[in-house]
C-alpha positions in Angstrom: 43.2 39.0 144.2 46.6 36.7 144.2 47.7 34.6 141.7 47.2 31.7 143.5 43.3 33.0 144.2 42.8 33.2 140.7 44.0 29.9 139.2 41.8 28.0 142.1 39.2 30.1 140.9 39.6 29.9 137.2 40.3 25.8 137.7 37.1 25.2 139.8 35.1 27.1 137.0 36.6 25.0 133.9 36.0 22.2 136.0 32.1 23.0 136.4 32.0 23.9 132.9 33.0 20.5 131.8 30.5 19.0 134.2 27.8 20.6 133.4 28.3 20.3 129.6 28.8 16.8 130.3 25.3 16.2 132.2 23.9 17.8 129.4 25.2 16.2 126.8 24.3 12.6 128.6 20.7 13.6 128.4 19.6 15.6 132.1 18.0 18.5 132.8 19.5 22.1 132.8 18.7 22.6 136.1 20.6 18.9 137.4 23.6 20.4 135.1 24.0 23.4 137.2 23.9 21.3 140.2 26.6 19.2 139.0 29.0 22.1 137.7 28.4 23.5 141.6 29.0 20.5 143.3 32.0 20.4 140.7 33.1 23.8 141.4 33.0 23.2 145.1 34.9 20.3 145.3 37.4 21.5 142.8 38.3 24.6 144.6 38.2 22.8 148.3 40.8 20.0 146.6 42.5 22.8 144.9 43.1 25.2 148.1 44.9 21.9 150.2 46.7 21.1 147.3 48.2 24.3 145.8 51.0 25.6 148.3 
C-alpha cells in the first residue's frame, strides 16, 4: 500500500467515524449511522482520490 493509499484511506475512515457518531448523537438509529459513515466514507475517499496528486 502507498502512502498516498493510506492517508485517502485513513481520511475517509475518520470522516465516517465523525458521521456516524454524529447521527448518533442527534438521536437515529445505529443502523441509519452506519449508512451515513458509508455514504461518508465513500464520498470522502472519491473527493480525496481527485484531489490528492
Amino acid at each position: 500500500m502507498t502512502v498516498r493509499a493510506a492517508v485517502i484511506l485513513m481520511l475517509g475512515v475518520q470522516i465516517a467515524v465523525a458521521a456516524g457518531v454524529l447521527t448518533v448523537l442527534a438521536g437515529s438509529a445505529w443502523a441509519v449511522a452506519v449508512l451515513a459513515g458509508g455514504g461518508a466514507f465513500a464520498g470522502t475517499v472519491a473527493f480525496a482520490r481527485s484531489v490528492i496528486g
